[in-house]
VOGU-3710 file (C-alpha; in Angstrom, 3 decimals, decimal comma):
1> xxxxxxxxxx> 17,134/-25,696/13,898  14,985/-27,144/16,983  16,166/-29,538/19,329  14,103/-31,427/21,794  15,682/-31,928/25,439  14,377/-33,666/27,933  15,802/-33,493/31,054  15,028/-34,263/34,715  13,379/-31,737/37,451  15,292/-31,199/40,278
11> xxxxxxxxxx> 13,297/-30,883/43,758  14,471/-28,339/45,943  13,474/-26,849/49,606  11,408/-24,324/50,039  10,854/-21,876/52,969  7,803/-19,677/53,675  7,063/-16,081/55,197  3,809/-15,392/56,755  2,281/-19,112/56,198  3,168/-22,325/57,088
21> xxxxxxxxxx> 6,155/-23,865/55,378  4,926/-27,378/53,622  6,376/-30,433/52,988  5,522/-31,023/49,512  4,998/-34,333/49,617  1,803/-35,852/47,897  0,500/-32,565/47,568  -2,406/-31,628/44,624  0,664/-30,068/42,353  3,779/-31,840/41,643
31> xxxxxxxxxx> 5,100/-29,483/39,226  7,236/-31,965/36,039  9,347/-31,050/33,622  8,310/-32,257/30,264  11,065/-30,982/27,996  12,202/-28,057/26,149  13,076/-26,527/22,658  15,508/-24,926/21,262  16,163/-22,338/18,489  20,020/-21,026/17,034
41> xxxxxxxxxx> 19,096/-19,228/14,420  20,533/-18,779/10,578  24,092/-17,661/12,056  24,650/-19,540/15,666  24,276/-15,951/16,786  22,831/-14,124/19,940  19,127/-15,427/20,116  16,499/-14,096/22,792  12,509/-15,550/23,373  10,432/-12,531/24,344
51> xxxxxxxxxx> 6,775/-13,424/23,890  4,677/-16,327/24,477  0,955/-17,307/23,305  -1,323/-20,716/23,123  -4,226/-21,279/21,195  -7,719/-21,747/22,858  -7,140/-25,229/22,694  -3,843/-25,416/23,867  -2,550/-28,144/21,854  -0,153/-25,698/19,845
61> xxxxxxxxxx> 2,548/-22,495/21,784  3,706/-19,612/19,682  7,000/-17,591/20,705  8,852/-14,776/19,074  11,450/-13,140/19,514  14,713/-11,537/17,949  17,725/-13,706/15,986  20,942/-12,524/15,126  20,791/-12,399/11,785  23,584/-11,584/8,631
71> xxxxxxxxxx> 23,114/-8,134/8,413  21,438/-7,206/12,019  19,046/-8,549/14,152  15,606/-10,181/13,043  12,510/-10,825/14,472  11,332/-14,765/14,985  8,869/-16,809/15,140  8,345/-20,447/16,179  5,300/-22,750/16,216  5,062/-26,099/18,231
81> xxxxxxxxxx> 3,039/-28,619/18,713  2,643/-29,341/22,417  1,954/-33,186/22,286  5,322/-34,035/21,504  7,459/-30,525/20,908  8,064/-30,928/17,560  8,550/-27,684/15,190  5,168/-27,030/12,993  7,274/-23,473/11,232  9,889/-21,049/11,751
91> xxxxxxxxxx> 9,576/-17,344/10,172  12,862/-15,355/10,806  12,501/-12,895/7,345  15,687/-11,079/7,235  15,883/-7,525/6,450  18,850/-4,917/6,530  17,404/-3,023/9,807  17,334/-4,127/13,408  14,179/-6,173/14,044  12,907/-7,451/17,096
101> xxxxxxxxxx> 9,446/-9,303/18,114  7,809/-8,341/21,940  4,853/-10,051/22,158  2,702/-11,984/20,255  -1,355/-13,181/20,574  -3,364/-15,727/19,189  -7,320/-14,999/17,523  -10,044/-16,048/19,262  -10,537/-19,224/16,782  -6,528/-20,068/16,778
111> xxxxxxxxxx> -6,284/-19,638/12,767  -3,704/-16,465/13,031  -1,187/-15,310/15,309  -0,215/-11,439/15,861  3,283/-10,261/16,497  4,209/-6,768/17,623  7,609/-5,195/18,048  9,957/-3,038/15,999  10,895/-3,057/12,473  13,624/-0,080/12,424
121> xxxxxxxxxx> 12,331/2,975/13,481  8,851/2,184/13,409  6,183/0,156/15,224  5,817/-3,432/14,035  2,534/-5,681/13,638  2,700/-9,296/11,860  -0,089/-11,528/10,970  0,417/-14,788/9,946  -1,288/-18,064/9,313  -1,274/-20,348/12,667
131> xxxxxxxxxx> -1,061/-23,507/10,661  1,710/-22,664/8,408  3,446/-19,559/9,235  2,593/-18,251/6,266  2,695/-13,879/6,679  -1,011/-12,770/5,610  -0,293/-9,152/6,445  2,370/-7,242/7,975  2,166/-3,306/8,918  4,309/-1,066/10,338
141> xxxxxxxxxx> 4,087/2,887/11,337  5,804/5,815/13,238  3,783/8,863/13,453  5,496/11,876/11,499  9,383/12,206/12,542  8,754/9,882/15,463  10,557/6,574/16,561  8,190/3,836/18,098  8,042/0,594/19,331  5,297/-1,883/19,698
151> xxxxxxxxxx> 5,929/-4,118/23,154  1,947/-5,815/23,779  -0,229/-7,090/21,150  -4,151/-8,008/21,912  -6,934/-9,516/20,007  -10,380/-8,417/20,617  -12,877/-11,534/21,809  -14,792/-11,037/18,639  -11,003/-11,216/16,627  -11,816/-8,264/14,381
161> xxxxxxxxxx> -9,375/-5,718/16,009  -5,706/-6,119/17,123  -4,683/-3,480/19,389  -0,763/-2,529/19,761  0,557/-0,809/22,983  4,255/0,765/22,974  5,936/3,681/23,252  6,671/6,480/20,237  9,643/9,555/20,816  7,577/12,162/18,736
171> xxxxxxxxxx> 11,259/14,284/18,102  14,769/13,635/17,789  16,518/12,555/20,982  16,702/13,962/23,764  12,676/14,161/23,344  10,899/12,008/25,197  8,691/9,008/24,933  5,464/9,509/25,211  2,616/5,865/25,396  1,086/4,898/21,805
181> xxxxxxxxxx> -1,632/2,723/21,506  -2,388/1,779/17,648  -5,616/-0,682/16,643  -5,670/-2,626/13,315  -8,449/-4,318/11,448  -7,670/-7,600/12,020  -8,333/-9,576/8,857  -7,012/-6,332/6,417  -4,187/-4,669/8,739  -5,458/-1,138/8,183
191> xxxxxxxxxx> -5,238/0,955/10,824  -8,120/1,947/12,682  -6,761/4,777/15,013  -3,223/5,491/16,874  -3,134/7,403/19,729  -1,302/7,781/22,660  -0,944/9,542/26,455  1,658/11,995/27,205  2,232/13,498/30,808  3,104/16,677/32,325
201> xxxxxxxxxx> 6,499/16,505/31,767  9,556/14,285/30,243  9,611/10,420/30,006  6,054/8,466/29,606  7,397/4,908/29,431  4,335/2,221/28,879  5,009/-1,196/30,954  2,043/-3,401/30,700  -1,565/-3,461/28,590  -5,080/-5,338/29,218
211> xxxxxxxxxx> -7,982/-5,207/27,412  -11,513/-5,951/28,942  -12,804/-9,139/28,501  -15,939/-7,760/25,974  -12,661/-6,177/24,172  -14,099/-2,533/24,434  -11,682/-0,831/26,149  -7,996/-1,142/26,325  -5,481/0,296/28,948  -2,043/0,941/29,339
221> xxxxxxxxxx> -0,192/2,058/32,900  3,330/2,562/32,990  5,916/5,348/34,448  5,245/8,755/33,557  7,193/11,703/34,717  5,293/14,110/36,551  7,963/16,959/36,710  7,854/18,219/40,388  6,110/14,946/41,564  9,273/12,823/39,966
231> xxxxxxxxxx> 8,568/9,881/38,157  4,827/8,706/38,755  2,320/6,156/37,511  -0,065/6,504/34,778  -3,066/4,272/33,799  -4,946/5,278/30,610  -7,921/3,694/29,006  -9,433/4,282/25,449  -12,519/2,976/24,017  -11,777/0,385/21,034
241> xxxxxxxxxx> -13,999/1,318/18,657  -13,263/5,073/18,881  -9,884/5,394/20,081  -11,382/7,759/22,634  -9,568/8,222/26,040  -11,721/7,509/28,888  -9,828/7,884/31,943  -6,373/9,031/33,059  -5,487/8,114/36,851  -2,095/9,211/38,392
251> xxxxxxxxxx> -0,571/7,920/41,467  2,302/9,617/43,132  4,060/8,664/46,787  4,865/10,946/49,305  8,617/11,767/49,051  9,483/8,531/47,277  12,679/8,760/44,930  10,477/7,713/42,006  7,284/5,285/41,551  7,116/2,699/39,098
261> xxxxxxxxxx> 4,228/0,442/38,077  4,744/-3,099/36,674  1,793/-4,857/35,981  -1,957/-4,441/35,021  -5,156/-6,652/35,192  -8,949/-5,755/34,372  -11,268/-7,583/35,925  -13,693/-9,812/33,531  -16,367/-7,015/33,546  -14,097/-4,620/32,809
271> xxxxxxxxxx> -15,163/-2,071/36,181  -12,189/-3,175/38,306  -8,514/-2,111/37,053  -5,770/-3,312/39,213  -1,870/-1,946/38,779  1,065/-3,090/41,197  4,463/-1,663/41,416  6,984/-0,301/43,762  7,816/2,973/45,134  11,150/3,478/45,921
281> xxxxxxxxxx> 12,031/4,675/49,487  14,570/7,103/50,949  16,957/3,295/51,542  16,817/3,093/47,892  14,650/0,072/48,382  11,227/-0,855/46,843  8,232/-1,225/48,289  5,400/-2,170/46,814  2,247/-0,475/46,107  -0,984/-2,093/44,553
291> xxxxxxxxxx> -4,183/-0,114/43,306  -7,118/-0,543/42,149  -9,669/1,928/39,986  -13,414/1,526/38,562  -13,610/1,593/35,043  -13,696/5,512/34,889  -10,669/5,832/36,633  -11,391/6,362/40,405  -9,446/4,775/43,117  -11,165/2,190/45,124
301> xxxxxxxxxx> -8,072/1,290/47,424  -4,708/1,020/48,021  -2,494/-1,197/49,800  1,047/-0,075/50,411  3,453/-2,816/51,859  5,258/-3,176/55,067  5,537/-6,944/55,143  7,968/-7,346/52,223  11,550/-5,780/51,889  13,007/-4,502/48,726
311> xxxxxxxxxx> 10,021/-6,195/46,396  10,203/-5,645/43,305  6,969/-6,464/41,309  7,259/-8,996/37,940  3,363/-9,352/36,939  -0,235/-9,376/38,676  -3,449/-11,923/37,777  -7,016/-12,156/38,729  -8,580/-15,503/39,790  -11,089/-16,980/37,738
321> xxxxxxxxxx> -13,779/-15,395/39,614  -11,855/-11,902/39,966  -12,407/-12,859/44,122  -8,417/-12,881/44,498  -5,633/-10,354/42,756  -1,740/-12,213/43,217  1,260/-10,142/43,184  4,299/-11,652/41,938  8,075/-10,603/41,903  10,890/-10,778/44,563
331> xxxxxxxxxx> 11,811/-10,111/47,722  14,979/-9,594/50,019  15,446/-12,517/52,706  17,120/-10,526/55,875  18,751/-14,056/56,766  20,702/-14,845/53,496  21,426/-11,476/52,103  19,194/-12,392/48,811  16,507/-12,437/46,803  13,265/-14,515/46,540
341> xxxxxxxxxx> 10,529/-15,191/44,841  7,395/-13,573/46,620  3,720/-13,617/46,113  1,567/-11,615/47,654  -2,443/-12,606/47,769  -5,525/-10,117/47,917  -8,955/-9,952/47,870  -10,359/-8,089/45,169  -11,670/-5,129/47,659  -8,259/-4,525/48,809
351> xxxxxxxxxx> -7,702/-7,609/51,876  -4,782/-8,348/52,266  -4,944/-12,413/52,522  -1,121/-14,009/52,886  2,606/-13,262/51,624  4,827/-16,589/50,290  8,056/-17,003/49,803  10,107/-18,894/48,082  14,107/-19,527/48,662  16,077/-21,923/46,107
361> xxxxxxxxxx> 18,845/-23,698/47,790  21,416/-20,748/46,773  22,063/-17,121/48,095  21,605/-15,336/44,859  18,738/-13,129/43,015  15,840/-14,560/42,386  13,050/-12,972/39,815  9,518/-13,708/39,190  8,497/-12,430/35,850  5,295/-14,101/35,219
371> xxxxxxxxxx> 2,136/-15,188/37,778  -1,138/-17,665/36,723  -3,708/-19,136/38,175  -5,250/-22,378/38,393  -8,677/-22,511/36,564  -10,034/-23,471/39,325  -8,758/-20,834/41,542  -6,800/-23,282/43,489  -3,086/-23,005/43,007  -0,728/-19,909/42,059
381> xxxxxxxxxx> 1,780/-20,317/39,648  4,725/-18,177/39,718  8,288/-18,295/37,205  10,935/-16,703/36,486  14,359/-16,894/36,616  16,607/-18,191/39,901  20,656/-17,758/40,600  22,363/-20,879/41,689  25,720/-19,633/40,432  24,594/-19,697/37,081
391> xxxxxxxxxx> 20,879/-18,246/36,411  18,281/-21,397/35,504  14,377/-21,165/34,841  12,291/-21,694/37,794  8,499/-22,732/38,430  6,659/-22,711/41,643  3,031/-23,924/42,859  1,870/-22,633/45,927  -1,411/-22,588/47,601  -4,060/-20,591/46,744
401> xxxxxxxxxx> -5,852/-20,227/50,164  -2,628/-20,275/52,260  0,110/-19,477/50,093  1,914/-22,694/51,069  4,563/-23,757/48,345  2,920/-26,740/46,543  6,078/-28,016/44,516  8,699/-26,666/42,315  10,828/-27,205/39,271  14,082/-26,137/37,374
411> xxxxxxxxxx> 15,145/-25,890/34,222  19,356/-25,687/34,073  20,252/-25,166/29,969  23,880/-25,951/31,380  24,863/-22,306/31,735  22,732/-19,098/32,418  19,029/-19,535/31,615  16,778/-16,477/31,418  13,099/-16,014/31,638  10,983/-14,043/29,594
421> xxxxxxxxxx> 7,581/-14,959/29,732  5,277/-18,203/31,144  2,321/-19,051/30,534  -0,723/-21,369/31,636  -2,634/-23,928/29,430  -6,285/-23,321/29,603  -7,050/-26,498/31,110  -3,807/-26,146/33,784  -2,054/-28,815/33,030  0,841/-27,695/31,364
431> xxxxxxxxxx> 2,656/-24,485/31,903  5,245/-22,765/29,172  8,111/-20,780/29,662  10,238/-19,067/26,888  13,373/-17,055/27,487  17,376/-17,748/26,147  19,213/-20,855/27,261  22,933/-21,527/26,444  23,666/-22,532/22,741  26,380/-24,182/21,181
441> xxxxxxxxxx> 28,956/-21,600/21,213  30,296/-20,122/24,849  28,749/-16,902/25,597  26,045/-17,473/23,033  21,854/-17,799/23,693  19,294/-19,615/22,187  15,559/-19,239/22,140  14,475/-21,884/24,528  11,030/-22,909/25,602  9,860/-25,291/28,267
451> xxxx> 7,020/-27,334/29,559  6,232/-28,401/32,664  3,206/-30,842/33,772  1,584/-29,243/36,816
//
């Protein structure tokens, strides 16, 4: 079932590292909590929002997930309309294996909705009717003895091909994972080509994907074990049509304990790729590292931070213009003992522009998962999940040319809230965040989804 709750945003101070703290009053962005949804599936069960898409129009947010079902765990999918929250369909099929949806992506003209994740043992792609939830095709696939998941699902601008990035183990364990990258026709679900990236040695673990705007190239970056090097990153791009791999850039610090990359963006025209991540130093703390490559793979710079302590990297976005990359994730505050959310601004030939910080009212960890930006380049929006005893959803605005904190917001279910994913409408006015709230029973999630009015 789907409940709307609407509840009231709670202001809260805010504190600033490199910039000029702000009041916040009658600033551009007051950041407003419309409402939120939730979802307890079939059996009042364990329920978890992974994924979150809008339509070009942005009048209708698609989340999946997984639902404790009878017999295991099923994937789920939910449909609302975002004037008033209301449910437009539910599809939570149940099936005898474990199930779980990732991510899911809306075509080009909003009539279908893709969702990738894991069926089993094998790799799992949905497509289903936007307007009724109806399943038009559904695919999944494992190369030969292997064991795969599918964790990022893209549609091509021209919505003929879905593309699927995950990981496969080609062997039984211990083998290890290796990156897969599968593209489907999008109106039939035959696959086009799978293919996939493994490194010198042991574990190649896949932890973002973007495909160019003109959809003809798609990459994945992620942690890939270089044997003596340790545990490196790994960008890889292959041509859509052909399945083709174009490039393979490896980055590996100097005596770091291991390197791990978090987040990917391609700029518009497709010749700037830009990966952000952490290196982890002989303190056992991360510091972050942000590249950037031309389409074939080159580096053009790299910025390796000594401004931030122990900053651990949620997601990276390009402004509208691709002038300005933004760094989101956390970072420890040497007065409290805790963590923050911290944002880190660029210029797109490696400047480095401002750091901001913010600290919620409690000593606690704080986690950005998710970054946006304004469409007009103006404001930075950055959620994720904060820890004032319990964990609730957070939302931030801060300043685009300054990194001043514009306003904030909360979201507290009542217990421990978790983020998953958040994401802008394409006008800016609203933003979305889906994750687990508390449901009815102690102990127990929900899917929960919330908007905010920026």
């Amino acid at each position: 079932m789907s409940i709307l709750r609407t509840v009231a945003a709670l202001a809260v101070g805010a504190a600033v590292v490199s910039v000029a703290p702000s009041t916040r009053a009658d600033t551009p962005s007051s950041l407003r909590l419309l409402g939120a949804v939730t979802y307890d599936g079939a059996t009042q069960g364990q329920d978890f929002g992974n994924g979150l898409a809008l339509d070009s129009t942005g009048t209708h947010v698609f989340v999946t997930g997984s639902t404790e079902g009878v017999s295991s765990v099923d994937v789920v999918t939910l449909a609302y309309d975002t004037t008033d929250g209301h449910t437009m369909w539910t599809q939570a099929p149940s099936t005898p294996q474990a199930d779980g949806g990732w991510d899911i992506a809306v075509s080009p003209d909003g009539s279908r909705v893709y969702v990738a994740g894991a069926s089993g043992r094998r790799l799992l792609l949905v497509a289903a009717d936007s307007s009724t939830g109806s399943v038009v095709w559904k695919s999944t696939f494992s190369p030969a003895g292997a064991v795969s998941s599918g964790s990022y699902v893209a549609v091509t601008p021209d919505g003929a091909t879905v593309l699927v990035g995950g990981i496969t183990r080609p062997g039984p364990y211990p083998a290890p994972n290796d990156y897969l990258v599968v593209a489907y026709d999008a109106a039939t679900g035959a696959r086009r080509w799978a293919t996939g990236y493994a490194g010198p040695a042991g574990e190649d673990i896949a932890t973002d994907m973007a495909l160019t705007e003109d959809g003809s190239r798609v990459c994945l970056t992620g942690q890939s074990d270089g044997g003596t090097t340790g545990q490196d990153f790994a960008t890889v791009g292959w041509s859509v049509p052909t399945g083709q791999q174009v490039f393979v850039a490896r980055y590996s610090s100097d005596g770091s304990l291991g390197d791990y990359p978090a987040a990917l963006a391609v700029s518009s025209d497709g010749g700037k790729i830009f990966v952000a991540g952490t290196t982890m130093d002989t303190d056992r703390e991360q510091d972050r590292v942000v590249l950037a490559y031309d389409s074939a793979g080159t580096n053009l710079w790299s910025y390796f931070d000594t401004v931030l302590r122990d900053a651990p990297v949620g997601d990276v976005a390009l402004s509208p213009d691709d002038s300005g990359l933004y760094v989101a994730g956390s970072a420890f505050n040497n007065f409290d003992g805790g963590h923050d959310y911290a944002v880190q601004a660029f210029t797109a030939s490696g400047g480095y522009l401002w750091s901001g910080i913010f600290n919620s009212v409690s000593i606690g960890y704080d986690y950005s998962d998710s970054v946006a930006v304004s469409p007009d380049g103006s404001k930075i929006y950055v959620s994720g999940t904060i820890e004032l005893g319990a964990t609730d959803l957070a939302s931030v605005a801060f300043s685009a040319g300054s990194g001043t904190v514009l306003s904030s917001v909360y979201f507290d279910g009542g217990q421990d809230d978790y983020s998953a994913e958040s994401v802008l409408s394409p006008d800016g006015s609203r933003l979305y965040t889906t994750g687990a709230v508390p449901g009815l029973r102690l102990g127990v999630n929900d899917v929960g989804t919330v908007a905010y009015a920026t």
